[in-house]
LOSE-638260 format. One record per atom (N, C-alpha, C): residue in three letters; y, x, z. Coordinates in steps of 0.1 Angstrom, whole numbers, plus 5000, padded with zeros to 4 digits. Layout:
N
ALAYXZ;...
This chain:
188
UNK498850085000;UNK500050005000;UNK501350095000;UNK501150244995;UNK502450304999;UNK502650284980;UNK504150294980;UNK504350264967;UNK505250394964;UNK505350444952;UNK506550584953;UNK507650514943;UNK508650624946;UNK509850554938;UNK509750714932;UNK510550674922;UNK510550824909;UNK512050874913;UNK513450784916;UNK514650874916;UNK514850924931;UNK514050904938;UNK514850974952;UNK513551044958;UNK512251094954;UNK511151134956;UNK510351074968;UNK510950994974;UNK510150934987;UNK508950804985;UNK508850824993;UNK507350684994;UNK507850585003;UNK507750464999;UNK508050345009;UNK507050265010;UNK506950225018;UNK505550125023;UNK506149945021;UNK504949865019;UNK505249745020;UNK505149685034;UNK504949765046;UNK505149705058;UNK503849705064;UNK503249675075;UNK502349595080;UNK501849485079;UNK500749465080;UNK499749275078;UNK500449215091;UNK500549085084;UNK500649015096;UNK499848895095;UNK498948895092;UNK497848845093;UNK496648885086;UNK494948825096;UNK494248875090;UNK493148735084;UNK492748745071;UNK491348665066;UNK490348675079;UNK489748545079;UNK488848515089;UNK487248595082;UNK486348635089;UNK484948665085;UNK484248585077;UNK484148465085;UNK483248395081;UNK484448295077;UNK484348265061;UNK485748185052;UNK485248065060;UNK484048015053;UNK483547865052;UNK482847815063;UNK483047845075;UNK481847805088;UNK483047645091;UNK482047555087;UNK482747435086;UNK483647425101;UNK482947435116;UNK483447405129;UNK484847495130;UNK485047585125;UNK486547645125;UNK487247595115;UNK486947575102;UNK487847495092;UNK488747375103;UNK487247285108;UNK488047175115;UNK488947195124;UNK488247325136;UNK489047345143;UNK490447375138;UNK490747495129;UNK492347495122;UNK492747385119;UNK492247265110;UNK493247185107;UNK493747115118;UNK492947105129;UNK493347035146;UNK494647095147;UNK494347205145;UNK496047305152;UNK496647295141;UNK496447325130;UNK497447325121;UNK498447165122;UNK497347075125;UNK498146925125;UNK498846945137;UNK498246975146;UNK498946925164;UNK500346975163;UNK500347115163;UNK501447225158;UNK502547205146;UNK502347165135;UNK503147115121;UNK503347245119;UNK502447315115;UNK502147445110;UNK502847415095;UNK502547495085;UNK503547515072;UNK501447535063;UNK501247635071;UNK499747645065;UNK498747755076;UNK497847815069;UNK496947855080;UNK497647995079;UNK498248075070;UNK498648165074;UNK499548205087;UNK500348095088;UNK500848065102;UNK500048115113;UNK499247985113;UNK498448065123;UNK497348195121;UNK497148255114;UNK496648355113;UNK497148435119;UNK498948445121;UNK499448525124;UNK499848535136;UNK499948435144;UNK499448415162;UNK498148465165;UNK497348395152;UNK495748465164;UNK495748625158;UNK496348665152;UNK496448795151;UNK497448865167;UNK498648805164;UNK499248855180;UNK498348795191;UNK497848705192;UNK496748665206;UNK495848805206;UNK495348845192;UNK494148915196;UNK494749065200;UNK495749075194;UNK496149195202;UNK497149235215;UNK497349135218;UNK497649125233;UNK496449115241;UNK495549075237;UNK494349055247;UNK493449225241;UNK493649305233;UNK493349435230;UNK494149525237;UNK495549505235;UNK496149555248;UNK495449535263;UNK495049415266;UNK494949425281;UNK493649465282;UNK492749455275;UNK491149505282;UNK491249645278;UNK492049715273;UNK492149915269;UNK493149875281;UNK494049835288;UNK494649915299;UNK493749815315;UNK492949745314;UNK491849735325;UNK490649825325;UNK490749915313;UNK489749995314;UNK490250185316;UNK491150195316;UNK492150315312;UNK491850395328;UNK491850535327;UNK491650585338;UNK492750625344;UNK493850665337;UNK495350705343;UNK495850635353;UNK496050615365;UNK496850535371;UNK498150505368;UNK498850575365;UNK500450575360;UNK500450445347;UNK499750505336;UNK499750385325;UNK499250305327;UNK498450255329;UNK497950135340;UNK498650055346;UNK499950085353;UNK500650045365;UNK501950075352;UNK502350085349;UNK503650095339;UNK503250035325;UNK502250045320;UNK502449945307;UNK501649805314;UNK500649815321;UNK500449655326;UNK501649555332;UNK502749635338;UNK503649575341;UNK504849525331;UNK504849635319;UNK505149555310;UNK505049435301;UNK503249505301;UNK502549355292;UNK502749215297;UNK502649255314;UNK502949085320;UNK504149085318;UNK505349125319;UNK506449105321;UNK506749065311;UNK506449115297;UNK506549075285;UNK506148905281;UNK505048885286;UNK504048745286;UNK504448645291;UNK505448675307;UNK506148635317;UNK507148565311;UNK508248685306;UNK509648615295;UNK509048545286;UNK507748545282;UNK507948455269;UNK507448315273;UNK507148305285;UNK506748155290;UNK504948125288;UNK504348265280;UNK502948215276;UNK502048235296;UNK502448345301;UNK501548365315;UNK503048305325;UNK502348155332;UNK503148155336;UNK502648155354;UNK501748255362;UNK501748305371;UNK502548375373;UNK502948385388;UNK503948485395;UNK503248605395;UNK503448745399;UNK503048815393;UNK503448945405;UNK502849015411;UNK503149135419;UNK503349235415;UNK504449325409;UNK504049415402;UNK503849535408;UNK503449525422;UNK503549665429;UNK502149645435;UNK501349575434;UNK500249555437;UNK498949525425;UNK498249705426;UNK497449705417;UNK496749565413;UNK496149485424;UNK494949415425;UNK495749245415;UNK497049235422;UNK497449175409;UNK498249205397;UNK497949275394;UNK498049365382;UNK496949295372;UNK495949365381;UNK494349345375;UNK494349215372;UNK494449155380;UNK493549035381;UNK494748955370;UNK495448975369;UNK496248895353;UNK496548945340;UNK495849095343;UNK495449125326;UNK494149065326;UNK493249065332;UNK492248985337;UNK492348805325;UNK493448745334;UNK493948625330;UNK494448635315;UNK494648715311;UNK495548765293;UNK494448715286;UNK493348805293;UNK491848835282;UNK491548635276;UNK491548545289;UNK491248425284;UNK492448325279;UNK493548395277;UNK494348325264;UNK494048275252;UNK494748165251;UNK494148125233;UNK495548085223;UNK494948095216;UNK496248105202;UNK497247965208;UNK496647875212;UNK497447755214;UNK498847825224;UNK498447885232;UNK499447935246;UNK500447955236;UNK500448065225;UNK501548115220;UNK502248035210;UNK501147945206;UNK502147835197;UNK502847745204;UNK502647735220;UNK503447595223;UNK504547675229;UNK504847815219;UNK506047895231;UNK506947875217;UNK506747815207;UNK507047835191;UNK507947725194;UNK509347765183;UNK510947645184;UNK510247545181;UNK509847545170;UNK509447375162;UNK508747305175;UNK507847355186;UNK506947285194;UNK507747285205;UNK508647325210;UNK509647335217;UNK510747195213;UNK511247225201;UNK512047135203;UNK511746975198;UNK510246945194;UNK509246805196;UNK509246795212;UNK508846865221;UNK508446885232;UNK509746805240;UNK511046885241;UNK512246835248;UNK512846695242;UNK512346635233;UNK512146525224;UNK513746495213;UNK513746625208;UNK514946605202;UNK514446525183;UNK513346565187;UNK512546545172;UNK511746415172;UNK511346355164;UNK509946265168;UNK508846285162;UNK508446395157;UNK507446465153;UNK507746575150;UNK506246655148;UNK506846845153;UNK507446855134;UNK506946795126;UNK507646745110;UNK508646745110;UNK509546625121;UNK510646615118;UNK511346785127;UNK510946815133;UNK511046915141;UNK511247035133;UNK510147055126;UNK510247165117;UNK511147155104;UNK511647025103;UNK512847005092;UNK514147015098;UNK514046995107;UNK515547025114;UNK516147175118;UNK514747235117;UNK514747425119;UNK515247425109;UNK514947405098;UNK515047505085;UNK516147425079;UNK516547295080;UNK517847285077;UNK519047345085;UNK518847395095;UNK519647485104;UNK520947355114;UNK519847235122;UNK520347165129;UNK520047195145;UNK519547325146;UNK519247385160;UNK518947505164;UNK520047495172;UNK520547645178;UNK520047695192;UNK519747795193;UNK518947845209;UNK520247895212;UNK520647875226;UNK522147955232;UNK522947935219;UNK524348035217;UNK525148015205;UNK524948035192;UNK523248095189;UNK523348125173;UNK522348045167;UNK522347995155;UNK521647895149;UNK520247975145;UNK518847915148;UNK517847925145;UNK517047835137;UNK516847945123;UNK516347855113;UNK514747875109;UNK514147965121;UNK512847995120;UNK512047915130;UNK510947865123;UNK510247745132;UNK509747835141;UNK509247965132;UNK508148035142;UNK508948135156;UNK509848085155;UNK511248165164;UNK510448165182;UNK509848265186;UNK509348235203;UNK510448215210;UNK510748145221;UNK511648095228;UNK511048145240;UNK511948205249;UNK511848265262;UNK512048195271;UNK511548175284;UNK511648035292;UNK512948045292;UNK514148155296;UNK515648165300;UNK516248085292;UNK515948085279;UNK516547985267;UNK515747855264;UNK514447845269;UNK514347695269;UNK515647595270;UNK516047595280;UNK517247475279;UNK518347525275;UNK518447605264;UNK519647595257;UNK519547595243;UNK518347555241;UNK517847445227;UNK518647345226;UNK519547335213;UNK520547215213;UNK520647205199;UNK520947085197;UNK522047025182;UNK523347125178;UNK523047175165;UNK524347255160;UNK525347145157;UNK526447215153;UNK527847105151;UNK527347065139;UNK526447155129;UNK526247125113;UNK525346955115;UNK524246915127;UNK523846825130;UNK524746685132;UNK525646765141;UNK526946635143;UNK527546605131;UNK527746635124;UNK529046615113;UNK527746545104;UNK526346575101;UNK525746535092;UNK525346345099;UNK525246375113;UNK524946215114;UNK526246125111;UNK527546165113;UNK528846165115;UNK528646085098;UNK528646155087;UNK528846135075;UNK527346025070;UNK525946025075;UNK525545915076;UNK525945785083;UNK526345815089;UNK526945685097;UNK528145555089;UNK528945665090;UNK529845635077;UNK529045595061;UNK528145555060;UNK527945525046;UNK527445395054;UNK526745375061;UNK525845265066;UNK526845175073;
């Protein structure tokens, strides 16, 4: 995937995957399972999710290489990050000790039995169905991408946008929202 360019001698890459093809394409019980999520969620398609259970699985690869790691130092400094990281994002929402190995452990522990779903109900489009600005995660996901909702002051027009608990409630209607019911109204 590295590509060369001919006028400036360097090589540029097309990036990293962000998602991966399943093993087994056709095993009918996961087809169904996806379209469950894909429907619950108002996913766009399965790549979507491919690319959560791609971050699920490597958050949970992070935590069983640092429950198994012999260093004490990295152990106790990246474990603290990984929860702390998990923590802000609203997916682990245990309190959390960080000066005490044993819960340390025992909630990279908790990481390991995450499922793709945790990280999608941290996703704007399920967020803002959820605080019921929407009436389906559809209409929800059309309101992202017409850019009628803003997290704190700046407008977010990515469904797949993670929301941090701190900004949960400052999910709101942009002014571009007001002015657009404002000018519906006025025709009706």
């Amino acid at each position: 995937a590295v590509v060369s360019t001919q006028s400036t001698g360097m090589t540029k890459t097309k990036g990293k995957k962000t998602s991966h093809p399943p093993r087994t394409p056709f095993s009918k019980d996961r087809l169904i399972s996806e379209m469950q999520i894909v429907g619950e969620y108002g996913l766009r398609n399965k790549r979507e999710l491919r690319t959560f259970e791609l971050l699920t699985r490597n958050v949970k690869k992070q935590a069983s290489a640092l429950l198994v790691v012999s260093d004490e130092k990295k152990f106790t400094v990246e474990g603290r990050a990984l929860l702390h990281k998990l923590k802000k994002q609203g997916v682990l929402v245990e309190n959390v000790d960080y000066f005490d190995k044993d819960s340390i452990t025992s909630n990279l522990e908790k990481i390991l039995d995450l499922s793709v779903t945790d990280f999608l109900k941290r996703r704007l489009q399920h967020r803002v169905f959820e605080a019921g600005m929407a009436t389906s995660v559809h209409q929800a996901r059309r309101f992202i991408t017409y850019r009628y909702v803003t997290v704190g002051n700046s407008v977010v027009d990515k469904p797949n946008f993670i929301v941090n608990v701190e900004r949960n409630s400052a999910i709101q209607f942009s002014k571009k929202f007001d002015s657009m019911k404002q000018r519906v109204s006025k025709r009706h």
